[in-house]
N, C-alpha and C positions, 0 to 999 in steps of 0.2 A: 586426462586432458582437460575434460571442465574444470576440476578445482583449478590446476595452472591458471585458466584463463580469467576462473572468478578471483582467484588471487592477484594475479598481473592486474588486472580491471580493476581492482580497489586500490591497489598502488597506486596507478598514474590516477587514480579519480583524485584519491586522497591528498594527494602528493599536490597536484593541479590545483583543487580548493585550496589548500592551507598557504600556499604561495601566492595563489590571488587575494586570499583574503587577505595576510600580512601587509601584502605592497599598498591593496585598498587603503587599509588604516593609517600606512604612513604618507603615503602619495596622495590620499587624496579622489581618488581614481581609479578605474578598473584596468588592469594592462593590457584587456585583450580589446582594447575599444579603439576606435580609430578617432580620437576626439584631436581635437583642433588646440590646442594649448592657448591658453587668457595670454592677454598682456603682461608681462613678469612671470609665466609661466604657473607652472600647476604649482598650488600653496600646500607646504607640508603641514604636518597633523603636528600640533605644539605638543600634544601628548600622542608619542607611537602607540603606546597599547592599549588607547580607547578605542573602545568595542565600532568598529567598522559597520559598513549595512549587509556584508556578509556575516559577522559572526550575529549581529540583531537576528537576519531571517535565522541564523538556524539554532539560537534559542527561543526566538516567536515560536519556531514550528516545533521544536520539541515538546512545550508545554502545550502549543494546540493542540498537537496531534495527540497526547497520551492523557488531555481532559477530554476531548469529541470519541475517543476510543473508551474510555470509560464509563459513560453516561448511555455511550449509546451499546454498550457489550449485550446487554440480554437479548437484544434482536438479533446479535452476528450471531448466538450460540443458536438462535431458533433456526436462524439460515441454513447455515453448517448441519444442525441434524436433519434438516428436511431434506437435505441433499444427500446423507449419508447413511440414513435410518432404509434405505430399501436395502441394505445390506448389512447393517449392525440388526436392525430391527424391523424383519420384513412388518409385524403383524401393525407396525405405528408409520407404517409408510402412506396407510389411508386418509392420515390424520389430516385434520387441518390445520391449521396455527393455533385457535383457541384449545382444541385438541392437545399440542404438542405442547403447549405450556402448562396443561393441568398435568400430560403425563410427567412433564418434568419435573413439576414443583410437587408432585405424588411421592416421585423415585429418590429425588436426591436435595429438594427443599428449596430454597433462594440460593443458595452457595450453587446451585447445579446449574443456574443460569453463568455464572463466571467463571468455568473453567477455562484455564490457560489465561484468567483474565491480566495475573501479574506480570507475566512475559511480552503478553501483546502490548501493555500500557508504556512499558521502556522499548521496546521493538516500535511502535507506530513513535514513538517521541525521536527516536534517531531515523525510520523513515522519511517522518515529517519536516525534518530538520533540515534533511538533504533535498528531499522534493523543494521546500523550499528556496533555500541557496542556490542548487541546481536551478531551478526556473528563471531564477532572477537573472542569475552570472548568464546564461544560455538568449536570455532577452537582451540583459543589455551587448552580449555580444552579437546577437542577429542582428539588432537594431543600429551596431554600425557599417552596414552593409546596404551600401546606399537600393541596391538592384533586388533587395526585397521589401516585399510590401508589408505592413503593418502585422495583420491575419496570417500572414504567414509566417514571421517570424515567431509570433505566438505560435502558432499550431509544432512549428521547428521546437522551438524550448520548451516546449511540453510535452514531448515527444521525447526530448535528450530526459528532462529528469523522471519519466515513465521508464525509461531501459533501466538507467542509476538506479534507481529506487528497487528494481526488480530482484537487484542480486540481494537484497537486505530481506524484501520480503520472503522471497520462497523459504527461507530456515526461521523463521518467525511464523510466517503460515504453516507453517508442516509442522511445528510445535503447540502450535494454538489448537490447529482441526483434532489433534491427537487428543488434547484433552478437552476438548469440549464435547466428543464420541465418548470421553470413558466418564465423563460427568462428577460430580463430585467426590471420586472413590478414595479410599481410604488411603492416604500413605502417595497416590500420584502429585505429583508437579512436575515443573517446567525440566528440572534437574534429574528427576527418575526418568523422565522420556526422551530429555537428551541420551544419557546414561544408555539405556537401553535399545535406542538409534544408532548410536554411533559401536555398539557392539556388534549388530546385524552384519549382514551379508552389504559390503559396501563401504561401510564405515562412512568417513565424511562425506563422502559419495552420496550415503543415506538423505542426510541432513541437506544437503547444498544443490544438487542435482534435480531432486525428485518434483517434477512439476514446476520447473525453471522454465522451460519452453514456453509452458503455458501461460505463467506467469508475467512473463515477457508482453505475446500474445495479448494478453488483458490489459496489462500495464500501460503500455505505448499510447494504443489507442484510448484509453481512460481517461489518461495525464492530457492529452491534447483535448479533448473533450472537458476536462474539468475546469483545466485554467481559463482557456478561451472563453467558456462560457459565462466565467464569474466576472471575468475581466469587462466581457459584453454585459454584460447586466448592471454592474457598477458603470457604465460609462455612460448606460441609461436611468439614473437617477435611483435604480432599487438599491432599498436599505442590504447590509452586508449581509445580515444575519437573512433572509429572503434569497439574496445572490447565493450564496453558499450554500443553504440547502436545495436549489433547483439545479447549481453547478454539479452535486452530490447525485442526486437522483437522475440526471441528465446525461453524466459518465458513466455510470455503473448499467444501467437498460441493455443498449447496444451489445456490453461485454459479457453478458450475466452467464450465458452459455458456455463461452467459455471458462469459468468460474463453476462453474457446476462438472465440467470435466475435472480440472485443476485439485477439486475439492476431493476427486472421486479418487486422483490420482495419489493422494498426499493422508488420507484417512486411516492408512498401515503405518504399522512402525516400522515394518519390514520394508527391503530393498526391490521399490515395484519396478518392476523392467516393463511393465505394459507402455506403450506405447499412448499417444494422445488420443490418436486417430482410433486405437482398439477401443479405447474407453469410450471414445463418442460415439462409435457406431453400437456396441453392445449398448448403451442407457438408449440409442433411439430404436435400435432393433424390441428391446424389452417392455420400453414404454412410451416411444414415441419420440415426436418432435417436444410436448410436451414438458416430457423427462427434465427437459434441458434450462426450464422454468421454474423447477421443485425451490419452494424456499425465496420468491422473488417479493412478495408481498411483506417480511418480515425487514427485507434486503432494501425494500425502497425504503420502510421507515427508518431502519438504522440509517442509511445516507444519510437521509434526509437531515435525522439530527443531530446524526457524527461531523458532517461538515458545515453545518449553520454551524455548531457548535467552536469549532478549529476556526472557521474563519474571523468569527467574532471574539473569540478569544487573541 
């Protein structure tokens, strides 16, 4: 039932963009707006297949997203073990950050900081791509709606492209946290752990499913928090690169917990049928409210300069 639906859902998404984007290019215009037509009507495009402001956002965000995901990868990797080392590695769960980087760069060298790093760099570039697009096409459709206010239509289209983005993310996360656990081992990549996934009990099930709840969950409310906030900050005079890392670090707070379940959830290669709700009562029965923090201080600085990064780019 969930692939059907994550399939049908990228159809009508896919299908939805590629058609607004076309008309944009040659019209002029977004279809879904309720704009008012000029005098002599809306002016077509002299050239049809010059790059529209939908196809711009979503190679803008392809290259933001897979340089801000790059530069800032050795913090996700420190995040990722701090949340998943009381289980791979009880005896390094006491660690602290500076800790957890010596043990890494001990065990598996610089290269141990970037596992899953080549998957995640093209995964957040098509992420980004659609977050983008998605927010834009989602605003200027709120924004023809005379009976919403401003903040809300932001908070609405950042909201729509937090769900979108989700079904991309969870098989890109659940590929990423696998190798960033196994660290720089011999002979892994993105292709063995697919490989290996999609063999399990589950099959694409594996891949597509696991930690999709949660993902969601985190996403929604993320995406509304992230846009909003840069949006607001830009309208108050802060330079990009400033907006973008306080919109970065300002999203991500709020959601971290659940992210730390998500994490908990997606760590196996195996087909987890745990539940969200198991996983978050077992990390607070064990170690508390706490628990659900592991990994946050590594987490605020990757934001911080994953998305100063993306947005300035």
């Amino acid at each position: 039932m969930i692939i059907k639906l994550w399939i049908l859902a990228w159809t009508a998404m896919g299908t939805l963009a590629l058609a607004s984007s076309f008309y944009t290019n040659i019209h002029g215009r977004n279809p879904f707006t309720l704009s008012i037509p000029p005098p002599g009507g809306f002016k077509r495009s002299s050239v049809p297949l010059a790059m529209g402001p939908n196809t711009l956002n979503l190679i803008s965000g392809a290259v933001a997203g897979s340089t801000g995901v790059f530069v800032s990868f050795p913090f996700d990797t420190l995040k990722t073990l701090s949340q998943t080392r009381r289980n791979n590695n009880p005896d390094d769960d006491k660690l602290g950050v500076y800790g957890l980087v010596k043990s890494v760069y001990k065990t598996d060298g610089v290269l141990g900081f970037y596992g899953g790093v080549r998957g995640m760099v093209v995964g957040q570039a098509l992420i980004k791509s659609v977050a983008f697009a998605s927010n834009d096409w989602a605003v200027s459709l709120c924004g023809s709606a005379p009976f919403l206010g401003r903040v809300t239509s932001l908070i609405l289209a950042a909201m729509f492209s937090g769900l979108v983005t989700s079904f991309i993310v969870t098989p890109v996360e659940r590929v990423k946290i696998i190798l960033q656990g196994k660290g720089n081992a011999r002979g892994e990549n993105e292709l063995t752990v697919l490989g290996s996934m999609l063999r399990e009990e589950g099959g694409l099930r594996n891949l597509l499913s696991v930690g999709l709840w949660p993902t969601i969950s985190r996403e929604v409310p993320s995406y509304a928090i992230y846009f909003v906030t840069f949006r607001l900050l830009k309208d108050l005079g802060l330079p990009t690169v400033l907006a973008g890392g306080a919109a970065g670090v300002a999203c991500w707070v709020p959601v971290y917990p659940i992210d730390v379940v998500k994490t908990t959830l997606q760590e196996d290669e195996s087909y987890n049928r745990r539940s969200a709700w198991e996983v978050l009562g077992t990390i607070v029965k064990e170690e508390g409210v706490g628990g659900l923090f592991d990994g946050l201080t590594p987490k605020v600085i990757r934001a911080c300069i994953n998305h100063a990064v993306t947005f300035t780019v």
